[in-house]
VOPAGU-2260 file (C-alpha; in pm, 1 decimal, decimal comma):
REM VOPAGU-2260
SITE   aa  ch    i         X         Y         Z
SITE  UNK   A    0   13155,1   -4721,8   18913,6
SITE  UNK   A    1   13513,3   -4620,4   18916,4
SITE  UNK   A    2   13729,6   -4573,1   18582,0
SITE  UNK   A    3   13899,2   -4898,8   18600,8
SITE  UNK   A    4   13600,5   -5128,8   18623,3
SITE  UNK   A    5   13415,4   -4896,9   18374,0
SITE  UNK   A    6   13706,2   -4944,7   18164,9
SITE  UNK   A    7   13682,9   -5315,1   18163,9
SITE  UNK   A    8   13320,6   -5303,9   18163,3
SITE  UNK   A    9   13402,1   -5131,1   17766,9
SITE  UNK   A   10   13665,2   -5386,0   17715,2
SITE  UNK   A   11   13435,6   -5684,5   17763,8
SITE  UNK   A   12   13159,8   -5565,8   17503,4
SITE  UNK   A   13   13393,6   -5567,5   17228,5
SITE  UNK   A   14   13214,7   -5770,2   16968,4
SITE  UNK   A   15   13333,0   -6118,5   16813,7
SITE  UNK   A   16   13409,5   -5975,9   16439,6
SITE  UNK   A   17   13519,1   -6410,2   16311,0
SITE  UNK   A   18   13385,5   -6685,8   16532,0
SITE  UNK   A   19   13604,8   -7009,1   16368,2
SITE  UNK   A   20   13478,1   -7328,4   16479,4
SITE  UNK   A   21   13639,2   -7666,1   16446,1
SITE  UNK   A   22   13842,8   -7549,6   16157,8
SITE  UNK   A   23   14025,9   -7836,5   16010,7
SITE  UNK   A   24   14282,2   -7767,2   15702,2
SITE  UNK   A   25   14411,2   -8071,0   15522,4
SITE  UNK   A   26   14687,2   -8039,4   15218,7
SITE  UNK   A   27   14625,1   -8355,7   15028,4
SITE  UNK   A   28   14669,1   -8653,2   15301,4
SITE  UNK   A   29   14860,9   -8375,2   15599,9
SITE  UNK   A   30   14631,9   -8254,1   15838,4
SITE  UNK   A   31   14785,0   -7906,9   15879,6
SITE  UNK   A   32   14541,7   -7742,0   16091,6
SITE  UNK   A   33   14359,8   -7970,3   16381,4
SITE  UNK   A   34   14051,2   -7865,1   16547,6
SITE  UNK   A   35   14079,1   -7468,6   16613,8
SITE  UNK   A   36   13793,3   -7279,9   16726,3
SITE  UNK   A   37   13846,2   -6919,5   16872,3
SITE  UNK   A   38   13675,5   -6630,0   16850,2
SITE  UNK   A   39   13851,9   -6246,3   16718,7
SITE  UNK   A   40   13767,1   -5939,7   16813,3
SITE  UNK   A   41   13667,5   -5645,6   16681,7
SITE  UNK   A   42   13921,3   -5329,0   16697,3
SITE  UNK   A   43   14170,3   -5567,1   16893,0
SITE  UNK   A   44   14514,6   -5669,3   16761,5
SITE  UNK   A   45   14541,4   -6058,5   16785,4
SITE  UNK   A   46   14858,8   -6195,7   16718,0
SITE  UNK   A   47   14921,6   -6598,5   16610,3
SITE  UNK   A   48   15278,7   -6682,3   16737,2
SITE  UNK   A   49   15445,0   -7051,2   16704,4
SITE  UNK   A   50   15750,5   -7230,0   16561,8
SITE  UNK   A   51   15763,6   -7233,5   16233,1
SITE  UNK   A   52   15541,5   -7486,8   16032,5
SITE  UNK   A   53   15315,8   -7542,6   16316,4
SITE  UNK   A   54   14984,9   -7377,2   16098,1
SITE  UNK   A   55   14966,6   -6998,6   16217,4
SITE  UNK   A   56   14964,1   -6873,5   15851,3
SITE  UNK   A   57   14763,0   -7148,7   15689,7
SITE  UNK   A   58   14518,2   -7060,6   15944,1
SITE  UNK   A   59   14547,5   -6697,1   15890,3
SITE  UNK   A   60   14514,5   -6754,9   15503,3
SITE  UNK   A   61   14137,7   -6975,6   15588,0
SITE  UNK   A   62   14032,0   -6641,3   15709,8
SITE  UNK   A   63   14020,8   -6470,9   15398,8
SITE  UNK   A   64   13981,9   -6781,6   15159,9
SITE  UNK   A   65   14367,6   -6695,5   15029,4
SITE  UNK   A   66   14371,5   -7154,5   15089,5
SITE  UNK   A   67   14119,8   -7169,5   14801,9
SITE  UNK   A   68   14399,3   -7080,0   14550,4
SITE  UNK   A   69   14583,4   -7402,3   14661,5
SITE  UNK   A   70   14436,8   -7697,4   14466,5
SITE  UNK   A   71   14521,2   -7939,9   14706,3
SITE  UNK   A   72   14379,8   -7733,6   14997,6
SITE  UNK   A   73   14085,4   -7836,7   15189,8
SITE  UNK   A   74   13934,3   -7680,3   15493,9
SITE  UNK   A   75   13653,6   -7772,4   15684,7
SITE  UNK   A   76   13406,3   -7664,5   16026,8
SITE  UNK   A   77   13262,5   -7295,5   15993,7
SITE  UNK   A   78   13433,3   -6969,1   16040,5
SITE  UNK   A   79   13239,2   -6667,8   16045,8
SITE  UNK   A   80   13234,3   -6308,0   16001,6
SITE  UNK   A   81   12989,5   -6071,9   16181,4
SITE  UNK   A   82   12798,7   -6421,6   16187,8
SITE  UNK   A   83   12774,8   -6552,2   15827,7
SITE  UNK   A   84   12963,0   -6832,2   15704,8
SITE  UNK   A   85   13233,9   -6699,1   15465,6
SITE  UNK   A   86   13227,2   -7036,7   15305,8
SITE  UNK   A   87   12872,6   -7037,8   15234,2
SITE  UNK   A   88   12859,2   -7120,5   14778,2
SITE  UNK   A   89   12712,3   -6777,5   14793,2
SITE  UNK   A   90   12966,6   -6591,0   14920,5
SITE  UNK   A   91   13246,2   -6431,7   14639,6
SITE  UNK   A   92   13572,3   -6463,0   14742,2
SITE  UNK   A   93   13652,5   -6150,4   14579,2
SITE  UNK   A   94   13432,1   -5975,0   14796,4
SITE  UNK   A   95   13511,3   -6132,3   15100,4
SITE  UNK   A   96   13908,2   -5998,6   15044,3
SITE  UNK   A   97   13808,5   -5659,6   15066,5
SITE  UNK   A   98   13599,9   -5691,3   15305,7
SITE  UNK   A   99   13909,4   -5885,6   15527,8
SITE  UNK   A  100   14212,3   -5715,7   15335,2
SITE  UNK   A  101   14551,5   -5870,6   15381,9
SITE  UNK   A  102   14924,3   -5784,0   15435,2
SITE  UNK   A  103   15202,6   -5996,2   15315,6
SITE  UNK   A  104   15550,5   -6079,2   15448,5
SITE  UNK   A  105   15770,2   -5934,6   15193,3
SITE  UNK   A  106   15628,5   -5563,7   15065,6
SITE  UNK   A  107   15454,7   -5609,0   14735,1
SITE  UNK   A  108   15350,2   -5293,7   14506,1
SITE  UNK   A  109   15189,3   -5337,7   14188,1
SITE  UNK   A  110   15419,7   -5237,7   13927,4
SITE  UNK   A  111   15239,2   -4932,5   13901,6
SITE  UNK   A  112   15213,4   -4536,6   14029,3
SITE  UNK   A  113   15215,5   -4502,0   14409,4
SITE  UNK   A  114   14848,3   -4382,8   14345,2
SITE  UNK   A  115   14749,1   -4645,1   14114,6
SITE  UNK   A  116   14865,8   -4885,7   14421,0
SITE  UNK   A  117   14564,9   -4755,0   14600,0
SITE  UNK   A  118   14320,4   -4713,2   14346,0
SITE  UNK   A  119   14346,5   -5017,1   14200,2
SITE  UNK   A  120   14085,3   -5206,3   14445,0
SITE  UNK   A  121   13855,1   -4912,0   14493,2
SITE  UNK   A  122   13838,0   -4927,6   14118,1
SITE  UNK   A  123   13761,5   -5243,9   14077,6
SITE  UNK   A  124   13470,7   -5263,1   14382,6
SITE  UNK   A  125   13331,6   -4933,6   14207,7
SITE  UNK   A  126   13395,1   -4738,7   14556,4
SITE  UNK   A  127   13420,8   -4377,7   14360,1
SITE  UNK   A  128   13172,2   -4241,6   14098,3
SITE  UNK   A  129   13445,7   -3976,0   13949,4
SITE  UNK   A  130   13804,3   -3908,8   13988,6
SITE  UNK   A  131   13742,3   -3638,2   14301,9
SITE  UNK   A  132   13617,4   -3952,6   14482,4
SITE  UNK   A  133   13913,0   -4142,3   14423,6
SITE  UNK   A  134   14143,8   -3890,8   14491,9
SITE  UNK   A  135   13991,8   -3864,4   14828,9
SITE  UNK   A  136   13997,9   -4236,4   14833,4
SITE  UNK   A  137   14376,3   -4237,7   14835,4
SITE  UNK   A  138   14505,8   -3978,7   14998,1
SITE  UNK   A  139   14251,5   -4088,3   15326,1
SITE  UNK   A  140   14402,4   -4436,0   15246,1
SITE  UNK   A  141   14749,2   -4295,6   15227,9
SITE  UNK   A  142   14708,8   -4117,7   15527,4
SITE  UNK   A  143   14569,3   -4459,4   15716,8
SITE  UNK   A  144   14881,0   -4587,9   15617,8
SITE  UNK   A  145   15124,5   -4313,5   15781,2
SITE  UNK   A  146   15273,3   -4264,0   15410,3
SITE  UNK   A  147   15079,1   -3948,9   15270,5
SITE  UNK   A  148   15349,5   -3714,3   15382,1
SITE  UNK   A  149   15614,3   -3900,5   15247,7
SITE  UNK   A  150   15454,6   -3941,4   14909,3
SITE  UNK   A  151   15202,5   -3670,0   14861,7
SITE  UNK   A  152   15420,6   -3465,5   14607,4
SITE  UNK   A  153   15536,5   -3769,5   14370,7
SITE  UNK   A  154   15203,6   -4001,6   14368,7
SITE  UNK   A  155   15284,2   -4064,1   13997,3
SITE  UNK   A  156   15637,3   -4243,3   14084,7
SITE  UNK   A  157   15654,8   -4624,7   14086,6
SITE  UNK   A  158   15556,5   -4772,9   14418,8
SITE  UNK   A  159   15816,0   -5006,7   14358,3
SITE  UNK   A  160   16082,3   -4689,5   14382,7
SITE  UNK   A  161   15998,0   -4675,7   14776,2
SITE  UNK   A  162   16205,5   -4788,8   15104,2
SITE  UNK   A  163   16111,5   -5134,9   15223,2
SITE  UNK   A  164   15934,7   -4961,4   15480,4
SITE  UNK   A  165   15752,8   -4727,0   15269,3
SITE  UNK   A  166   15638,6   -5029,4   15008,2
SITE  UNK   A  167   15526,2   -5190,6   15367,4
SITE  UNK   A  168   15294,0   -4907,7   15422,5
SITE  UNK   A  169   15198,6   -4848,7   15062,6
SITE  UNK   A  170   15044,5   -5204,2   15117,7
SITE  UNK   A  171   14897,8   -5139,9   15396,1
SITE  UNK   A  172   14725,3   -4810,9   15278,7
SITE  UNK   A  173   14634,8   -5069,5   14944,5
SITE  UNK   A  174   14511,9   -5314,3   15172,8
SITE  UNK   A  175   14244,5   -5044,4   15372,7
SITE  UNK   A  176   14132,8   -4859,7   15052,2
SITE  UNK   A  177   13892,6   -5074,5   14995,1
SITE  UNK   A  178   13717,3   -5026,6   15314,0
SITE  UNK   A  179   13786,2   -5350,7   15499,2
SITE  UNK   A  180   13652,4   -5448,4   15851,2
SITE  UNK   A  181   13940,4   -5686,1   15930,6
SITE  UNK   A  182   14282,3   -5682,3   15814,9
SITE  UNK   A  183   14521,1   -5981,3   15831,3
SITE  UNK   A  184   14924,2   -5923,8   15828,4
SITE  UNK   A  185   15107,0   -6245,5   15761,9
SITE  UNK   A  186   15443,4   -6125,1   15958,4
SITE  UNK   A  187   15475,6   -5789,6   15774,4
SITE  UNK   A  188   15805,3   -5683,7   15940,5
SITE  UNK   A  189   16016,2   -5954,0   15887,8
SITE  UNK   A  190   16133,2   -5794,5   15531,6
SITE  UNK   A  191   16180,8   -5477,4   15735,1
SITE  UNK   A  192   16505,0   -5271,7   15954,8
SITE  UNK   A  193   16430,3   -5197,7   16331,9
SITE  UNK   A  194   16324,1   -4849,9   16244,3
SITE  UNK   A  195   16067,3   -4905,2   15959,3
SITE  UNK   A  196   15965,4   -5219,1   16202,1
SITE  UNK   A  197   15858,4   -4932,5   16468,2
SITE  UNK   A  198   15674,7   -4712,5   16197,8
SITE  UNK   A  199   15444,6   -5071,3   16121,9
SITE  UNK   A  200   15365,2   -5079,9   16469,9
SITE  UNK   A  201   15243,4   -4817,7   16554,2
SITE  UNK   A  202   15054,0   -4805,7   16256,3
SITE  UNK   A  203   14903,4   -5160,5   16397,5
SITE  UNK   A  204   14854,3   -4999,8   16689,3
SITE  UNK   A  205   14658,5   -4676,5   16532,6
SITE  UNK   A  206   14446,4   -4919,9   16274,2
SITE  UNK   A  207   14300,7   -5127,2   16530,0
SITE  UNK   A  208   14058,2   -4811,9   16626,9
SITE  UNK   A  209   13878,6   -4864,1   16302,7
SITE  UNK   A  210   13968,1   -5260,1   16237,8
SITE  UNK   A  211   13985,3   -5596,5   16358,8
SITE  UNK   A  212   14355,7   -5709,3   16360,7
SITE  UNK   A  213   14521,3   -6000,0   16279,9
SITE  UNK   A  214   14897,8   -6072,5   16279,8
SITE  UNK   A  215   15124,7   -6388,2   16242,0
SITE  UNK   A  216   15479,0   -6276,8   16400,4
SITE  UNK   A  217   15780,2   -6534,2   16466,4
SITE  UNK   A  218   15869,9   -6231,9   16755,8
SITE  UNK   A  219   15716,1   -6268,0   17058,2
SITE  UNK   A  220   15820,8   -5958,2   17156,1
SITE  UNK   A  221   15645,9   -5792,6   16821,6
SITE  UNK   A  222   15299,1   -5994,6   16964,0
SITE  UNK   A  223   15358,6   -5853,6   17350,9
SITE  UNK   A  224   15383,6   -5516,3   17223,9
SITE  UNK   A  225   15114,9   -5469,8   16947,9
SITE  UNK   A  226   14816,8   -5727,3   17056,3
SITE  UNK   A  227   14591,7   -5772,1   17304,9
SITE  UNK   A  228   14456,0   -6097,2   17266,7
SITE  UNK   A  229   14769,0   -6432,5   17156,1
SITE  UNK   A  230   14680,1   -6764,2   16993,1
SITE  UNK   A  231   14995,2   -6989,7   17042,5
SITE  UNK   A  232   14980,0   -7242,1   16731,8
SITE  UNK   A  233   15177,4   -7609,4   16757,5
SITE  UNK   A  234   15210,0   -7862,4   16495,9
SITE  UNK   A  235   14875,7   -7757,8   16373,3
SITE  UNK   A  236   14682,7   -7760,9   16725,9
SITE  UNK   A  237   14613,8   -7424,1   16879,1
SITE  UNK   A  238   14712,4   -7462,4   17240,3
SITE  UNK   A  239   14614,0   -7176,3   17432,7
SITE  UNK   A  240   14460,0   -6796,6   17374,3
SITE  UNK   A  241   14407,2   -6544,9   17596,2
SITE  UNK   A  242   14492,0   -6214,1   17706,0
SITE  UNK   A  243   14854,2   -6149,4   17572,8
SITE  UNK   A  244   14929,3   -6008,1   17940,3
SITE  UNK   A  245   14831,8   -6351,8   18040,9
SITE  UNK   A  246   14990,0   -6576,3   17765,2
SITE  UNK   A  247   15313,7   -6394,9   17808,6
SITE  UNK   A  248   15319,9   -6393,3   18205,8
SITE  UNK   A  249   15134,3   -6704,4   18327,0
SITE  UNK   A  250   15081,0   -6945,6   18066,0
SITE  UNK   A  251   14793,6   -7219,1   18133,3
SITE  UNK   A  252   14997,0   -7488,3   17934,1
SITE  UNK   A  253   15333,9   -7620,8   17991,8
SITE  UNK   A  254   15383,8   -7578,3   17571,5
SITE  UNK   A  255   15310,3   -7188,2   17563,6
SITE  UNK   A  256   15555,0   -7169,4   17899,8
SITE  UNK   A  257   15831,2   -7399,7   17672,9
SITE  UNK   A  258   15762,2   -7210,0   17363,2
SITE  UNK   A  259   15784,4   -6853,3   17549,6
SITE  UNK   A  260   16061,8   -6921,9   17785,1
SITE  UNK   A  261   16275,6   -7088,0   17431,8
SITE  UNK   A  262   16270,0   -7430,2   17500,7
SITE  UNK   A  263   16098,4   -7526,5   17191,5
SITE  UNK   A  264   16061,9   -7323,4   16857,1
């Protein structure tokens, strides 16, 4: 067997970390999601691009339960993680967001120390029996996040007295401290400059050895150079997935080729 097809022979027994099945999302009376089903990889980067409105974040947010804050929210079919229905009565929501952690658009730091950013979910899931623990919790989290250099020597200051980027990263680092298996990043660069926008991305690009990784991105060029799987979402109807190779160069619907080539959006 030569490297390539042994390669591909690896690539193809990445597991299916969230199966979603006939996921509908209704807000009162608007059916805002129609119909998806697709299935997300483990330590892959997929990335949900489409105009704006057209469902990639509400569909994001049913991954995590993040729609069950919304009164008027419903969702129905079955989405999974590592097989069990994250919808099942039994299931805590509070549980279920560390296991499948989250990243928002704008950065968002507790208004708290840079290391009580971190902590605070650790401490709350009872991850560390004594304060050695913890500390090892956050710096390794820190670290995950390509901040510990930059903050190592004033963890006590505000997290809210860092760079967009940094705060970015600080969330990011928040987000993983609790040990998640899937992270979801609801366009985390669009707060950010060009340069901090490179730091996140390789950082999406390192986490993806250790997570399952989901990103909503208005920049199709952000979703050709981090992922390796695309979902293109319109007015609430996921149109095509695939390879992001393929999506980008040879889409199989004439929707993805309008929405790529800027003819809608």
């Amino acid at each position: 067997m030569n490297d390539m097809s042994r390669l591909e022979k690896a690539v193809d027994t990445r597991q299916t970390k969230i199966a979603a099945k006939n996921v509908q999302v209704y807000y009162g009376d608007a059916h805002a999601i129609k119909d998806v089903s697709v299935e997300i990889e483990d330590n892959t980067v997929t990335a949900f691009i489409g105009p704006s409105g057209c469902g990639k974040s509400t569909f994001l947010r049913c991954l995590n339960r993040m729609n069950d804050t919304i009164d008027i929210c419903r969702v129905e079919g079955d989405i999974l993680l590592d097989g069990e229905d994250i919808y099942d009565k039994r299931v805590d929501p509070v549980q279920l967001r560390a296991k499948v952690g989250m990243v928002f658009q704008k950065p968002n730091p507790f208004p708290k120390s840079i290391y009580d950013n971190v902590a605070y979910g650790p401490r709350i899931h009872g991850l560390a029996r004594n304060k050695a623990e913890l500390d090892e919790i956050v710096e390794n989290s820190l670290r995950r996040g390509a901040i510990w250099d930059e903050v190592k020597d004033r963890l006590d200051a505000p997290g809210t007295s860092l760079s967009g980027g940094q705060q970015q990263r600080l969330c990011i680092a928040r987000a993983v401290a609790t040990e998640p298996e899937v992270l979801l990043m609801d366009e985390p660069c669009s707060a950010l400059d060009p340069i901090a926008t490179a730091q996140v991305e390789e950082l999406i690009d390192d986490l993806r050895k250790r997570y399952s990784v989901v990103i909503v991105t208005h920049s199709m060029q952000q979703a050709a150079r981090v992922s390796q799987k695309t979902a293109f979402f319109h007015l609430g109807n996921l149109v095509e997935f695939g390879e992001t190779g393929q999506i980008f160069t040879n889409p199989k619907d004439p929707r993805t080729e309008s929405y790529i080539t800027g003819r809608i959006g």
